[in-house]
C-alpha positions in Angstrom: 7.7 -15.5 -17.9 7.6 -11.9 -16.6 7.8 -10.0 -20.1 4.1 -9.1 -20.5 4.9 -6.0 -17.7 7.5 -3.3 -18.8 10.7 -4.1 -16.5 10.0 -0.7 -14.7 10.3 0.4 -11.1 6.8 1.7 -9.7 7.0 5.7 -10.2 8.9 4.9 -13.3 5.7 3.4 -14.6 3.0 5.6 -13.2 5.2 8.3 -15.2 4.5 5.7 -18.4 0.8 5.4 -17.9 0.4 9.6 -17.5 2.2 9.3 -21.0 -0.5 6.5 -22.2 -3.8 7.6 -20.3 -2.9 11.2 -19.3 -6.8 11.9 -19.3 -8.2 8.0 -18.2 -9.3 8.5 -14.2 -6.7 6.6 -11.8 -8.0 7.8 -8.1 -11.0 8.4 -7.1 -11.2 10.4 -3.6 -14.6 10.8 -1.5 -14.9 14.0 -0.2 -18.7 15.2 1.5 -19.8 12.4 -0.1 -18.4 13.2 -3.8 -16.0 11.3 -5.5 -13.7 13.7 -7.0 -11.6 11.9 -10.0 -7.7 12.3 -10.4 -6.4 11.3 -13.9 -2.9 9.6 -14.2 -1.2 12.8 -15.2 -2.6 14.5 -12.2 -1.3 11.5 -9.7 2.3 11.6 -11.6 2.3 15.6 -11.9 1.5 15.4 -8.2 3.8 13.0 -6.6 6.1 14.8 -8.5 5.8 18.0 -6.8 5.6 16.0 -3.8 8.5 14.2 -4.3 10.3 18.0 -5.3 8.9 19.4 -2.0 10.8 16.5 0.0 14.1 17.0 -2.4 13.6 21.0 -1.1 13.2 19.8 2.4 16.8 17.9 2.3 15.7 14.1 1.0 18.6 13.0 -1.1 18.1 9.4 -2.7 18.0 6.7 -0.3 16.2 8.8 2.4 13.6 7.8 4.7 10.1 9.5 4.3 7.2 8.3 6.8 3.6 8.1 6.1 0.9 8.1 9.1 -2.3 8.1 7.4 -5.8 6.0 6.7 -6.1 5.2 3.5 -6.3 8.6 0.9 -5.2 10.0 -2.6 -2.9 11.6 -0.1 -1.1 8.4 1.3 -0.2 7.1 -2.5 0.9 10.5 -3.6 3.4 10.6 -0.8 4.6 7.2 -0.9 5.1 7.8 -5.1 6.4 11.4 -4.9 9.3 10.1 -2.2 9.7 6.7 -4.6 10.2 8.9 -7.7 13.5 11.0 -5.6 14.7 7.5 -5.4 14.0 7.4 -1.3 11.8 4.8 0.7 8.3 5.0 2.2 7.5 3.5 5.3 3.8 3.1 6.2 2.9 3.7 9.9 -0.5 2.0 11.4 -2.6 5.1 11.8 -4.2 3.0 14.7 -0.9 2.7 16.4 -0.2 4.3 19.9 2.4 7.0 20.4 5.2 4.5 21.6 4.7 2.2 18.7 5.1 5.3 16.5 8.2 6.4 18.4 9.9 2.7 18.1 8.9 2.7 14.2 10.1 6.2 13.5 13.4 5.5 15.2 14.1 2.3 13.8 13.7 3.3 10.5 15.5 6.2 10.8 12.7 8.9 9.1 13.5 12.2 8.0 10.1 13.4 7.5 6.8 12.1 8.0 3.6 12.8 6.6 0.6 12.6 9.1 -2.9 12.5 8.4 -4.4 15.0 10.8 -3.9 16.6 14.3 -4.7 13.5 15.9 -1.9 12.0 14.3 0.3 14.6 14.4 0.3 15.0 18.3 1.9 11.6 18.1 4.5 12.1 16.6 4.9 15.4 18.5 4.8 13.5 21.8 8.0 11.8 20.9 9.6 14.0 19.2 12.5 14.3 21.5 13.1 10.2 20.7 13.4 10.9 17.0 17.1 13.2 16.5 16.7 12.7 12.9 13.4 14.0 12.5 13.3 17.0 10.5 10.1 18.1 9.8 5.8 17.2 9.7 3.7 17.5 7.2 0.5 17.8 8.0 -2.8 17.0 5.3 -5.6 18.0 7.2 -4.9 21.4 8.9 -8.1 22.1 11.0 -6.3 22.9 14.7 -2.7 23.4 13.8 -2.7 27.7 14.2 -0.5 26.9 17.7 2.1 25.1 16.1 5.2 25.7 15.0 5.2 26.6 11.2 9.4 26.0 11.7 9.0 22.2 11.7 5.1 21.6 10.7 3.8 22.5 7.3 0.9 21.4 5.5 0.6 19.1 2.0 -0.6 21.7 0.7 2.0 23.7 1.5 4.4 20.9 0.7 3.4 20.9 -2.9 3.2 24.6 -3.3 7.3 24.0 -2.1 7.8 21.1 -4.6 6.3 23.4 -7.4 9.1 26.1 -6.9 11.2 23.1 -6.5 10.4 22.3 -9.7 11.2 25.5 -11.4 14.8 25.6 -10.2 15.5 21.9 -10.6 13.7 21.3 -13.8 15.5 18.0 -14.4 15.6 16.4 -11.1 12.5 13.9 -11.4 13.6 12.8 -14.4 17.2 12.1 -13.8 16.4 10.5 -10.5 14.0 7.7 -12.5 17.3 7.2 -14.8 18.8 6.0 -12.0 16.4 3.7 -10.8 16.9 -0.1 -11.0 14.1 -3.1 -10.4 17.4 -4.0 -7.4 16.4 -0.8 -5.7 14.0 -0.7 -2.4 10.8 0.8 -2.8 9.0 0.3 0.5 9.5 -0.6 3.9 6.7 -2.5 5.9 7.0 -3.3 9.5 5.5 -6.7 10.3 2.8 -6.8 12.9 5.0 -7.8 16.0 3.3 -10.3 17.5 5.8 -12.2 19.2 8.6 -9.1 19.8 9.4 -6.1 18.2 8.1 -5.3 14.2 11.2 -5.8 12.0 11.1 -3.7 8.7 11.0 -5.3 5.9 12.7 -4.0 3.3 10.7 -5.1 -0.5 12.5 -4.2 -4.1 10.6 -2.7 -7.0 11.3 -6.3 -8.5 9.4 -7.5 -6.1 7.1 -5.6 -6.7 6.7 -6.0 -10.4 7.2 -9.8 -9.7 3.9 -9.2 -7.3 1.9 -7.5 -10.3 2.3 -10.3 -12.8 1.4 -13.0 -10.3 -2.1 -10.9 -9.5 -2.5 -10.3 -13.3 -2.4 -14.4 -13.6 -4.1 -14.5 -10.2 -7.5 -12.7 -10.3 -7.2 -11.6 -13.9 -6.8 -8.1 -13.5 -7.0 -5.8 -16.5 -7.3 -1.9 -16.5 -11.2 -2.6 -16.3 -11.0 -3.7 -13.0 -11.8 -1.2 -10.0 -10.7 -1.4 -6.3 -11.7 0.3 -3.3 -8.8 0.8 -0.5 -9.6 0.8 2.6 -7.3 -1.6 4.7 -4.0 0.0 6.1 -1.5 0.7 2.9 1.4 0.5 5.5 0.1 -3.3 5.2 1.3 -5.3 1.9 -1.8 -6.7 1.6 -3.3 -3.8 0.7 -0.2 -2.0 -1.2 -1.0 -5.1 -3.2 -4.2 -3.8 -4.9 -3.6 0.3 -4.4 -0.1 0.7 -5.6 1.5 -2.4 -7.1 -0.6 -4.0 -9.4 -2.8 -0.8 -10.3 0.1 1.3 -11.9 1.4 -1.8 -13.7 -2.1 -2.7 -15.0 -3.8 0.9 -15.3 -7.2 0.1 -13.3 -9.1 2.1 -10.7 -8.2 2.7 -7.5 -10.9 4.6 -4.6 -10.4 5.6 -1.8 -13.7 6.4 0.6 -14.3 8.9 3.4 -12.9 6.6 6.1 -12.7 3.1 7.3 -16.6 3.3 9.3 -18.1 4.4 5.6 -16.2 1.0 3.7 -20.0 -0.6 3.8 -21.8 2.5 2.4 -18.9 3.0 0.0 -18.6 -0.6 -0.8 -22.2 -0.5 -2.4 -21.8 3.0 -4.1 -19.1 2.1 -6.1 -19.6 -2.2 -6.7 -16.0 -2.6 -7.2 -14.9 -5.7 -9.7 -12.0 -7.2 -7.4 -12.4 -6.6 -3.5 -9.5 -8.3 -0.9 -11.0 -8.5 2.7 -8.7 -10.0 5.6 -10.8 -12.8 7.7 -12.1 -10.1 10.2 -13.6 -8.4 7.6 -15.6 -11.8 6.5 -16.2 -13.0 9.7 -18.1 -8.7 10.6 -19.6 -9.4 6.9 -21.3 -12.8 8.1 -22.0 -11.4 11.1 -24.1 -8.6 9.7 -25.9 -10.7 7.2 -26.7 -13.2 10.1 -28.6 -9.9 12.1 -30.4 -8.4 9.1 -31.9 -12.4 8.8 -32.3 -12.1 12.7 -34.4 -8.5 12.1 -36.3 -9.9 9.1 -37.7 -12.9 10.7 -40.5 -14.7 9.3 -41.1 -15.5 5.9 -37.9 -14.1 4.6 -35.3 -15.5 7.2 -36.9 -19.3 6.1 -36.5 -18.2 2.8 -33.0 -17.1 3.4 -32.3 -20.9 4.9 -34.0 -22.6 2.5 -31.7 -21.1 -0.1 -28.7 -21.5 1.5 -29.2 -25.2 2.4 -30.2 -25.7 -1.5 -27.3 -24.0 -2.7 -24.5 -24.7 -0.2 -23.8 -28.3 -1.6 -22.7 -27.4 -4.9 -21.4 -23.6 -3.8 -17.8 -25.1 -4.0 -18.8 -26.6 -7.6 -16.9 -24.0 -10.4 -19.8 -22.2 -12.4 -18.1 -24.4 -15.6 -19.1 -27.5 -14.3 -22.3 -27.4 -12.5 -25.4 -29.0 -13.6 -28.4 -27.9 -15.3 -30.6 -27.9 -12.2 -27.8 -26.9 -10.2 -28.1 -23.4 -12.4 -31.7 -23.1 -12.2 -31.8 -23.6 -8.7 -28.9 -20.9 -7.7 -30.8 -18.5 -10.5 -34.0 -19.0 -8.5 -31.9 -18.3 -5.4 -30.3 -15.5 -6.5 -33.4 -14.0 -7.8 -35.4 -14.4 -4.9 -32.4 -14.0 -2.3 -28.7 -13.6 -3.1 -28.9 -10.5 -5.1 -30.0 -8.2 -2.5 -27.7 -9.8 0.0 -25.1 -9.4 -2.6 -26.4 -5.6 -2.9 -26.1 -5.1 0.9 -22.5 -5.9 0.9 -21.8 -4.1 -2.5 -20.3 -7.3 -4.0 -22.9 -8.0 -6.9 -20.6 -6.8 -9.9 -17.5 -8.3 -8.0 -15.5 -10.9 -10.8 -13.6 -12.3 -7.7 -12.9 -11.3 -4.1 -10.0 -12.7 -1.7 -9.4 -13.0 1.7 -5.7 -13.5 3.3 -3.4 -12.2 5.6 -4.3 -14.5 8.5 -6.4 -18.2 8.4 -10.4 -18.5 8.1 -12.9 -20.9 8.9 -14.0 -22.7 5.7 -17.6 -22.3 6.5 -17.2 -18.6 6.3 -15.9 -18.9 2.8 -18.3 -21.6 1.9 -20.8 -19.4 3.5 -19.7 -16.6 0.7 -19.7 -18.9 -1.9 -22.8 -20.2 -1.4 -24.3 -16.2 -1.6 -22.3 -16.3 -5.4 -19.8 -14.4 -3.8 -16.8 -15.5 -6.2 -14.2 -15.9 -3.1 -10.6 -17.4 -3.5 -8.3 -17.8 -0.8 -4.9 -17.0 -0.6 -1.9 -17.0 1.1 1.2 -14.4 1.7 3.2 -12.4 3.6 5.2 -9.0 4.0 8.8 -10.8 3.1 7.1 -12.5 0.0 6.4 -8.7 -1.3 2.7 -10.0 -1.1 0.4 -13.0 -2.7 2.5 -16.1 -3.2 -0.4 -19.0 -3.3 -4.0 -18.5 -4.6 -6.6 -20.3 -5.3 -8.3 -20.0 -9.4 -12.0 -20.0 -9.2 -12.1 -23.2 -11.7 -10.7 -24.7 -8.9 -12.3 -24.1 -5.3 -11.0 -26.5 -3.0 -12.0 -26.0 1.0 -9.6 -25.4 3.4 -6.7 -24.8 1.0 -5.1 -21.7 -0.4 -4.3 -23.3 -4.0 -1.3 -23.1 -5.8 2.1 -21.0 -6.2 1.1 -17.9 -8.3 3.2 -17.5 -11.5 7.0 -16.7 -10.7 6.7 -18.3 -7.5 8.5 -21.5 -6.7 7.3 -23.3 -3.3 8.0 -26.4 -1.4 7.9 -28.3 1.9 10.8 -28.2 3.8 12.1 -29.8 7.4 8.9 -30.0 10.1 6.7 -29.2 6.9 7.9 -25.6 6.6 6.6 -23.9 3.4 9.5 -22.6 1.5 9.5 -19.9 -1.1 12.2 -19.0 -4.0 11.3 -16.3 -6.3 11.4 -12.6 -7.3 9.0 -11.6 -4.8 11.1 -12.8 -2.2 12.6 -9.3 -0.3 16.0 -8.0 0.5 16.4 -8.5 4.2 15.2 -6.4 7.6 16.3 -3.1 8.1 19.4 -3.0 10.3 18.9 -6.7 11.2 21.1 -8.9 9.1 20.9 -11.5 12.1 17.1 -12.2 11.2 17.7 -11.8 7.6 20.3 -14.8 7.5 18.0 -16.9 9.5 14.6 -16.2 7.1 16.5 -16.4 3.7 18.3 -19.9 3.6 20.3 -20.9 0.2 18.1 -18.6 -1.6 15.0 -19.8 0.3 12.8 -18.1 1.7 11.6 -19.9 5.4 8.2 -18.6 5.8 7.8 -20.3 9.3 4.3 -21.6 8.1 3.6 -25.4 8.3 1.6 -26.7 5.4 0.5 -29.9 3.6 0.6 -30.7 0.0 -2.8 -32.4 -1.1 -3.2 -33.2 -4.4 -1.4 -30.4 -5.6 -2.9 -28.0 -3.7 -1.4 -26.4 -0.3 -2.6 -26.2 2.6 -1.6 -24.1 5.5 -1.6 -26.0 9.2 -0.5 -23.2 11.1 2.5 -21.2 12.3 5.7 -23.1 13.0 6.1 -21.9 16.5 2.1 -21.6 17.3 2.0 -25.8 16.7 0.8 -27.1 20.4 1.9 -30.0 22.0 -0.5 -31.1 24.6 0.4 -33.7 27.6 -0.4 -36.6 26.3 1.9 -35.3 23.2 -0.2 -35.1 20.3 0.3 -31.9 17.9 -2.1 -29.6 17.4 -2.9 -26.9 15.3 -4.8 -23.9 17.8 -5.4 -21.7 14.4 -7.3 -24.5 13.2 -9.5 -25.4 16.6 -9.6 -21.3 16.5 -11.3 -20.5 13.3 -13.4 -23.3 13.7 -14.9 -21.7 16.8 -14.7 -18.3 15.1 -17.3 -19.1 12.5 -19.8 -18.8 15.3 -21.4 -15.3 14.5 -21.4 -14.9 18.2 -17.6 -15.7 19.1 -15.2 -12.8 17.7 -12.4 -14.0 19.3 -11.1 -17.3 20.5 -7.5 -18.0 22.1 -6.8 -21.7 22.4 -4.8 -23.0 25.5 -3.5 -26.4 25.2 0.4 -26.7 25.6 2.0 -29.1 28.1 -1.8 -29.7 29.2 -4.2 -32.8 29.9 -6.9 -30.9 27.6 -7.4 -27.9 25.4 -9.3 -25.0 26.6 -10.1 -21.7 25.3 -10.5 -18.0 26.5 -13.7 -16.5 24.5 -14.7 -12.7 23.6 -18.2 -12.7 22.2 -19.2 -10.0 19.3 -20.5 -7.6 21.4 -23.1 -6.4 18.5 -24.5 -10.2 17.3 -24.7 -11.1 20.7 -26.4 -8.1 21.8 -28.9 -8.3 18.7 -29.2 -12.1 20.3 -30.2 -10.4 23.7 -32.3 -7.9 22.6 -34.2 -10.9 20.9 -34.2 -13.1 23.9 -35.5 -10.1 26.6 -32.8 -10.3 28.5 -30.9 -6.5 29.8 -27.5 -5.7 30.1 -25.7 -2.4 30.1 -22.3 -2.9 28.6 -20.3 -5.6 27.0 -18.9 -6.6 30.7 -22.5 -7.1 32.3 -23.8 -9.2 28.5 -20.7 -11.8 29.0 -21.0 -12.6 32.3 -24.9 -13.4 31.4 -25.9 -17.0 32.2 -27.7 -17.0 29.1 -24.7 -15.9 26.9 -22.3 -18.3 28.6 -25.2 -21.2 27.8 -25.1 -19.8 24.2 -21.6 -19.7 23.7 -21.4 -23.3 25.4 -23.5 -24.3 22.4 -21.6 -22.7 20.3 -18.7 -24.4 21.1 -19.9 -27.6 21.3 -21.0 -27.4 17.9 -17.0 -26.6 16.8 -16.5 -29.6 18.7 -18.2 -31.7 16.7 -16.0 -31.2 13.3 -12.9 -31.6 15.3 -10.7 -34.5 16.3 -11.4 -35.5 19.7 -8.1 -34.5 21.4 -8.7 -30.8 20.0 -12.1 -30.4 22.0 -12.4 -27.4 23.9 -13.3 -28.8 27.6 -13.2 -25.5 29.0 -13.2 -21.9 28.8 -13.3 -18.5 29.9 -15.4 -15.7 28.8 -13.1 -12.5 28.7 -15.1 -9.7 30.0 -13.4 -7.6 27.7 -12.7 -6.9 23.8 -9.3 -7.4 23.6 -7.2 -4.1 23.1 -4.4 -2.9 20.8 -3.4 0.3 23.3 -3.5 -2.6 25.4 -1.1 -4.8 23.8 -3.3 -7.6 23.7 -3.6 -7.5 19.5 -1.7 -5.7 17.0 -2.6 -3.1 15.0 -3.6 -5.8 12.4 -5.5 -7.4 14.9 -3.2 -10.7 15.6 -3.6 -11.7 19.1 -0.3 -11.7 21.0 -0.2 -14.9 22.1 2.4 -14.3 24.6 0.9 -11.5 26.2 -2.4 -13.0 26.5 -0.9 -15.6 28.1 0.6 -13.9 30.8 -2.4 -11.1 31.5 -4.9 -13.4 32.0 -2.8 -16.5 33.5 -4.7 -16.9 36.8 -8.3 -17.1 34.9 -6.2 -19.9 33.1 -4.8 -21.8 36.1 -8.5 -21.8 36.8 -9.6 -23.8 33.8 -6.7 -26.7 35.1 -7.6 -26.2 39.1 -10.2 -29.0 39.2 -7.6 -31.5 36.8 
């Protein structure tokens, strides 16, 4: 099932393309606005050197080499040049605060760490004295760094000018470390967002790995055509997905922009064919559409509506098997409309787009498929080594997230827990064989997601232990009541309250730019995003808002009552994670008397 992929680990294959396409561009890095190409020789001869510099600094095989970093050619280099030694890179949030970098770094015992910039590095440098095994920084960008000590920080550059001499004395080192390398081997260790305790580390295989590739291949169809531009956090696996995994394996293009506030601009330089996008990123896309209608007004915004309430009936209709006027009319559409919107977001040339990673409101995805947007959900997580459901776009089903991807074999266990058996499935947590015993079951793995089986296709109802049970004791799902609120352009965030209680209720953050757009509209003032949520007039809006969700849910998951937070809600704050899942738990407690408040008069 799996024989169309060489059975290679990851650096063992990069080496194999550099042999096959030494001159083909793999990388593409934006610099001042230039994208400056790297061919697969260059990112093999590179990690190499990289991987040498490590072996020089004292990595032996099965070491521990961190990486703090947004996304860059620099990130992939070092996560390939410490794979190809044989040792294991762990991906840090770059967004992360100093103790949640100390608690990574310790736990997963790092040797050396790469950081991004000074920023990062004063991190790291802040804890130092928590991390004994810590034996040196490397630093990529050195603008600042003069007062440091050159003992125990050293640049990249400076790491691969050490890797090169390396090289020269140890000729045969890269090469006789890949000989030793085996699909059982672990590749990568991701630290799951934490939202309900500590992050464990999982630890994923390089057969998981190439088990992840061919399911994308038979996925989304990827071919060494294809192009991808990174931008969400590689220490994330939804995004080691499409930078590292499936792109060496397949051969296509991977770019990497100037930094996560340019993804828009860089998004519609580059039109990428494939483009993965977790629901935030949907829900900011929608958003932005909804304020350049707001700005154009007129003419054009009642052209924009028109078109989207011609098209959105048939928008979940595959291309195959829509009618004749159903064509015309989305041609006329897209002529008149769609294109430039599909411009605006750089998504015209895309051959499918994804979201995952957490749930979504179906009328943002319809919303996106309406636009031509060819969007597919699916469904995976960090112990499944990515993607393990997906939807096909002949097939476009709302609300579900399709079927198991090829090599994947799922099913619905006790409470209606989704079960997973496969190659993708991972080893275990690092240093945690307690929570390893209790995920992987008889060779199952127990996702802790509830789901429903309908007409083939799965659905996910929500996590295990998020399921509410209100007073009256019927179960319900919050993620569901949640993203149905969420695909308000005005509501950001929504955190439903319902347990043990007579009725549901909600605590609100508004988007602070669509509502303030809204404002600016409406004439009314405010100063900051405090002053706009305690307006009357944006707690009437929201009040609309919600009523609306209302009305396509089940009367028992109404929202009765909520509070408007008058406040985003804060990773440093430890109110989300650095992948932006609200901690329940936390939330909870912080804002427990504004909730007692919603109960007072029941």
């Amino acid at each position: 099932m799996t024989s169309e992929l060489p059975a290679l680990t990851l650096p063992q294959m990069l080496r194999e393309q550099a042999a096959r396409h030494p001159d083909r561009i793999a990388l593409l890095q934006k610099d001042f606005g230039i994208w400056n190409p790297i061919t697969w020789k260059a990112y093999f001869d590179r990690a190499c050197l990289v991987g040498h510099g490590l072996a020089a600094l004292g990595v032996e095989t099965g070491g521990h080499v961190a990486i703090l970093s947004e996304n860059r050619a620099e990130w992939v280099l070092g996560q390939l040049g410490t794979e190809a030694i044989g040792a294991i890179a762990i991906g840090v949030y770059p967004t992360s605060p100093a103790n949640e970098v100390a608690y990574v770094l310790e736990h997963s015992d790092t040797e050396v760490i790469i950081c991004e910039d000074q920023e990062q590095l004063d991190k790291v440098m802040e804890v130092r004295d928590q991390l004994p095994l810590l034996r040196r920084i490397v630093v990529v960008e050195t603008k600042g760094l003069r007062a440091y000590s050159t003992d125990f920080v050293m640049s990249f550059d400076r790491l691969e000018q050490l890797g090169a001499s390396h090289r020269d004395e140890n000729p045969g080192l890269i090469d006789a470390r890949l000989a030793a390398q085996t699909l059982e081997d672990v590749a990568l260790m991701i630290y799951t967002s934490g939202s309900t305790g500590k992050p464990k580390g999982a630890m994923l295989t390089y057969r998981g790995i190439r088990a992840q590739a061919v399911a994308m291949v038979a996925c989304i169809g990827a071919t060494p055509a294809s192009s991808h531009l990174s931008y969400l956090p590689l220490c994330h696996v939804a995004e080691q997905i499409c930078t590292t995994m499936t792109p060496i394996y397949v051969g296509y293009r991977v770019c990497f922009g100037e930094s996560l506030r340019t993804v828009q601009e860089d998004l519609r330089e580059l039109a990428p064919s494939m483009f993965l996008g977790v629901p935030r990123i949907w829900e900011k896309l929608h958003s932005s559409i909804y304020i350049r209608m707001l700005e154009a007004g007129g003419y054009r915004k009642a052209l924009f509506d028109l078109a989207c309430r011609l098209c959105e009936p048939f928008a979940e209709v595959p291309r195959a098997e829509r009618s004749l006027t159903q064509h015309l009319t989305y041609l006329v559409c897209y002529l008149l409309v769609f294109r430039a919107l599909q411009n605006y977001i750089g998504l015209r040339r895309a051959s499918v787009a994804m979201t995952g990673a957490a749930p979504i409101s179906p009328k943002i995805v319809r919303f996106f498929r309406t636009l031509g947007v060819p969007l597919i959900e699916v469904y995976g997580m960090t112990e499944c080594s990515g993607i393990v459901l997906g939807q096909t776009l002949d097939r476009l089903d709302s609300g579900s997230v399709g079927i198991p991807v090829r090599g994947v074999d799922a099913r619905v266990g006790d409470n209606g827990e989704l079960l997973i058996r496969g190659d993708v499935v991972f080893k275990g947590y690092y240093k945690n064989p307690g929570a390893t015993e209790a995920t992987i079951r008889d060779g199952w793995l127990h996702t802790g997601d509830v789901v429903k089986v309908e007409d083939g296709q799965f659905r996910i109802v929500d996590r295990l232990k998020d399921i509410m049970i209100t007073a009256g004791g019927k179960n319900l799902s919050p993620s569901e009541i949640e993203n149905t609120v969420k695909s308000s352009p005005f509501i950001k965030e929504c955190i439903v309250i319902g347990e043990a209680r007579k009725y549901v209720s909600a605590l609100i953050q508004i988007d602070f730019e669509t509502v303030g757009r809204w404002a600016e509209e409406k004439n009314i003032s405010f100063t900051n995003f405090r002053n706009l949520s305690e307006n009357p007039a944006v707690r009437a809006l929201v009040e609309t808002e919600i009523n609306a969700a209302n009305s396509q849910l089940a009367q028992v998951a109404h929202i009765r009552k909520f509070y408007l937070l008058s406040k985003e809600l804060d990773h440093d704050d430890d109110e989300v994670t650095a992948t932006m899942k609200v901690r329940r738990s936390n939330i909870q407690t912080k804002y427990a008397s504004e909730i007692a408040s919603l109960y007072s008069a029941a």
